[in-house]
Structures are given as structure tokens and as C-alpha cells.
N, C-alpha and C positions, 0 to 999 in steps of 0.2 A: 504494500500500500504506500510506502513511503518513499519506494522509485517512480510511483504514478504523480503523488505530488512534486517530489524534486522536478520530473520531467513537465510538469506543468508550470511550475516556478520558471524555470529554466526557459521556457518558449516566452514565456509573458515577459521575461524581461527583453528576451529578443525583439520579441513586438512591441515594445516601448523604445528601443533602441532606434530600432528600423523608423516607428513612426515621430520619433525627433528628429531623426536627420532629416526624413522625407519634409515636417515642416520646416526645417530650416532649409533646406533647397528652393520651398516653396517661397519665403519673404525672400532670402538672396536673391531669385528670379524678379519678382516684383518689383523690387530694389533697381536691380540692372534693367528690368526693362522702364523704370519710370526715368532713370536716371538717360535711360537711349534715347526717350520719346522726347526730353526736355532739350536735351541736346538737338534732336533735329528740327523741335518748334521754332529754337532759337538760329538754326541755320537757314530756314525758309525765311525768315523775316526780312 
């Protein structure tokens, strides 16, 4: 019983893992692309 929880432990933190980086990719993107979009508003001008 208590390799079924280890083994459940053990995936949840992967999947906290995984799902932090995946949010931090996600602002880093948003970041680069507001940071692309303002740069080219400011080059059409």
C-alpha cells in the first residue's frame, strides 16, 4: 500500500513541476510577444 502512495506522491509532484514551468513559458511568451508587438507599433509610426 505504501508503494501505491509513494508512486502517487511521486507523479503529483511531477505534475506540479511540469505544470510550473509550463506556466512560466506561458507569461515568458506573453512577455516576448507584448514586448515584439510594442516594438513594431513603435516602428510603423
Amino acid at each position: 500500500m505504501s508503494a501505491i502512495a509513494g508512486s502517487i506522491l511521486g507523479y503529483s509532484v511531477k505534475a506540479v513541476i511540469f505544470a510550473a514551468v509550463a506556466y512560466a513559458g506561458i507569461i515568458c511568451g506573453k512577455k516576448f510577444r507584448d514586448k515584439k508587438d510594442a516594438a513594431k507599433a513603435l516602428e510603423s509610426k
